[in-house]
N, C-alpha and C positions, 0 to 999 in steps of 0.2 A: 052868346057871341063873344067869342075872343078877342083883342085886340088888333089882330092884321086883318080877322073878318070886318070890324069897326070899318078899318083905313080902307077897305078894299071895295066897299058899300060905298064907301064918301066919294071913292076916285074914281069911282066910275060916274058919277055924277060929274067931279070937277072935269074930266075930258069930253065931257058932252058941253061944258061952260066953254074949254075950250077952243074946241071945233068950232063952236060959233064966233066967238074973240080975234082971233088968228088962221084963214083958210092955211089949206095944206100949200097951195099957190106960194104964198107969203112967206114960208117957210123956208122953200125951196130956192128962195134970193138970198137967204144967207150966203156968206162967204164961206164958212165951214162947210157948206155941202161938197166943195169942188175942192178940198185938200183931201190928201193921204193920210187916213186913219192910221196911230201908234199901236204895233200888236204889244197889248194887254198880255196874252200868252207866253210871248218872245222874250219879254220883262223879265217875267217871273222865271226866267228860266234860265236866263243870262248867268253867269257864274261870280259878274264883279258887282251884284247887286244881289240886295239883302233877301229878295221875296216878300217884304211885307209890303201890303196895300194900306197906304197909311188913311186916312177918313178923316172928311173936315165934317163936323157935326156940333151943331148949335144944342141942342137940345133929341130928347127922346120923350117918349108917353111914359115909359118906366121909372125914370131918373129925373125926369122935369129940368131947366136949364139945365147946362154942363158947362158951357163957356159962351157966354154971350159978348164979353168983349172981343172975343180973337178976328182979326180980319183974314180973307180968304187968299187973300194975294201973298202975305207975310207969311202964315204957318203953312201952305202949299208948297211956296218956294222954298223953306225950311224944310219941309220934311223932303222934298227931293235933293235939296243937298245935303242932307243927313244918309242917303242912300236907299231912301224907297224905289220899290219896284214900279207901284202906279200911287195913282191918287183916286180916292173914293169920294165925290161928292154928295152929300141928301141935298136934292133938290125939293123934296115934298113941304108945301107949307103947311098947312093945315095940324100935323101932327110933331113936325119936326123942324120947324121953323128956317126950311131950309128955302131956296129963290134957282130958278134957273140964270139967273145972272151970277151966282157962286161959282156954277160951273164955268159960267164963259168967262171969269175972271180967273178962274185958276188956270184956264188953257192957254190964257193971254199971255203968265210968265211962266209957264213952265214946258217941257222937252220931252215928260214922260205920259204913259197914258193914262188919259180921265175915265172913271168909272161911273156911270150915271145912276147914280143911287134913288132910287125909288120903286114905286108900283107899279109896274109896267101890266098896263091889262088891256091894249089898246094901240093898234099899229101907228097913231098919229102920235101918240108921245115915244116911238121909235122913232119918227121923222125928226121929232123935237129934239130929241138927244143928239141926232147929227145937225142942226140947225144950228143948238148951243154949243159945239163943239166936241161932245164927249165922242171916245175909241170904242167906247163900251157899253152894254147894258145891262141890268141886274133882271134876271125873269126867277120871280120866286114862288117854287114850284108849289107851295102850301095856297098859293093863291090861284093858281093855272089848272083846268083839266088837261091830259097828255096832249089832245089836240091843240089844244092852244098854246104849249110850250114849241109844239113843231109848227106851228105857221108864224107864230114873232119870231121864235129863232130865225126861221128861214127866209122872213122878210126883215130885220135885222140884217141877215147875213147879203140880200142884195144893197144895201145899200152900204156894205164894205165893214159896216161894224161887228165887234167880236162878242159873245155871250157867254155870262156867266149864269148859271145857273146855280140857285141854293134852294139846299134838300135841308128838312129837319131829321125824318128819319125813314129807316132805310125802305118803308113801300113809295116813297115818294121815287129813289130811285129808277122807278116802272119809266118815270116819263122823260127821261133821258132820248134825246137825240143826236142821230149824228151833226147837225149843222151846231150841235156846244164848241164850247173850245173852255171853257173851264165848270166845273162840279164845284161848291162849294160846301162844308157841312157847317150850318148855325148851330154851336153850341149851347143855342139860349131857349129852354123850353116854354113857347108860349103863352102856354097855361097858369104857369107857375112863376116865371121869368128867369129859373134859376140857371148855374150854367156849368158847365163841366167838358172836361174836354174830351172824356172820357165816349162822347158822342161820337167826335170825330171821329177816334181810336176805333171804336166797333165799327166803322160804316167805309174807313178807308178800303181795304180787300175789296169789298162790295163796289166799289165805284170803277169803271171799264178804266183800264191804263194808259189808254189813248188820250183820255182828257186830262190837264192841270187839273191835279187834285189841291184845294186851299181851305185851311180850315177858317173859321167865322167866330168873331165876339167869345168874350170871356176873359181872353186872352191878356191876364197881366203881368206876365214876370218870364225871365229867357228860361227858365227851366221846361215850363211849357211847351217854348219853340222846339228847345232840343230834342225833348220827348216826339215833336209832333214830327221834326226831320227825320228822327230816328226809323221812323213809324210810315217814312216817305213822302210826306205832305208835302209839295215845292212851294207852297205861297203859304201868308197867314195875313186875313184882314184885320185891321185895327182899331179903332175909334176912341175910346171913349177912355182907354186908359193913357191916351196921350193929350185929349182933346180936355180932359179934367185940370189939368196942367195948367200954371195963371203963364209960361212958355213949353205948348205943346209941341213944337220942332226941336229945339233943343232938349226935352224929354226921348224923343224920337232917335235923336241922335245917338245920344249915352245908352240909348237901349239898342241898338242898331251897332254900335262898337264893341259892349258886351257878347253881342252875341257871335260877330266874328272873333273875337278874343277869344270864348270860348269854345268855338268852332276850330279855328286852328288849335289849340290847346289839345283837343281832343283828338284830333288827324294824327297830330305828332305821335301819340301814344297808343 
């Protein structure tokens, strides 16, 4: 058993804790349910922002802490005024020590749209992610049968939020539906944890052109990006090499300036 089989075993267990803790009733009084969702998609696609989904991330199972002091209000707000497209929260506690209060404190100050980072294997933690605020949900398709990527997506998608989906490789592809609005490819093999971007690179073609294509983890240096824009990618998710950082926004930033620096650089000629 792999490690996202690990989390995927637990979390279904913790949404069953759930459901009993919090009915769906209770939920449904949040304030967040009755605003206008930020398109996620719209972001990434806008021309005066960067594309990258920056990630606030306390720790991982691979890496063990990464940044335990950083608060989520300071380096969210940071990295959106660095020029991130969205923000990517880990809500999951158990393996990543992340809280859904992270999320509902980043939506607090910020303008752009929240990604709800976790396990989605359970239409009541799609309610939750519109209860704590987030625009977005992660459905990750190594953990989904094809049926169950089209019934979250599409219960997801009534209740106004956008979906992203990430594929590790390319048979996962099959379970792509129309109610996505973005494909993501994780760079990061499983098995091994190792990570190359050279995943994305073979799997872009392969992914319908209707959807935000965005590549996933690995991702440390603009060479990378260029290559991946080059290659058509319009988003790139980030984490862990901004979040390593003892100031991961202002990391964000210099690497987000770089890369329009050499973006126009390259246009000119």
């Amino acid at each position: 058993m792999n490690i996202l089989q690990k989390i995927t075993a637990h979390k279904h267990l913790e949404v069953a804790q759930r459901k009993s803790a919090r009915p769906v009733a209770d939920l449904e009084k949040s304030s967040y349910f009755e605003r206008d969702v930020l398109s996620l998609r719209l972001h990434l696609l806008r021309p005066d922002k960067s594309g990258i989904i920056t990630e606030f991330k306390r720790h991982s199972p691979s890496k063990g802490d990464i940044n335990t002091d950083a608060t989520v209000k300071e380096v969210t707000m940071g990295y959106a005024n660095a020029g991130a497209s969205g923000l990517s929260v880990l809500t999951d506690e158990q393996f990543f020590k992340g809280k859904n209060a992270d999320l509902t404190a980043a939506r607090e100050v910020n303008n752009i749209p929240v990604l709800r980072k976790d396990f989605i294997v359970d239409e009541y933690q799609i309610i939750e992610a519109k209860a704590i605020g987030a625009d977005a949900i992660l459905l990750i398709a190594e953990c989904l049968e094809k049926a169950e990527v089209a019934r979250l997506a599409r219960f997801a998608k009534s209740l106004g939020l956008e979906i992203l989906m990430e594929v590790h490789s390319e048979r996962q592809l099959d379970k792509i539906t129309t109610d996505l609005d973005i494909i993501g490819v994780n760079n990061r093999n499983l098995e091994t944890f190792e990570v190359s971007i050279d995943t994305s690179l073979a799997l872009f073609d392969k992914i319908p052109s209707e959807f935000v294509r965005i590549s996933e983890s690995g991702i440390s240096n603009v060479e990378a990006i260029l290559t991946l824009k080059a290659a058509g990618f319009q988003g790139f998710l980030i984490g862990e090499h901004f979040m390593q950082d003892k100031n991961p926004a202002e990391k964000a930033r210099k690497f987000i300036a770089e890369i329009a620096a050499r973006s126009s650089v390259s246009e000119k000629v």
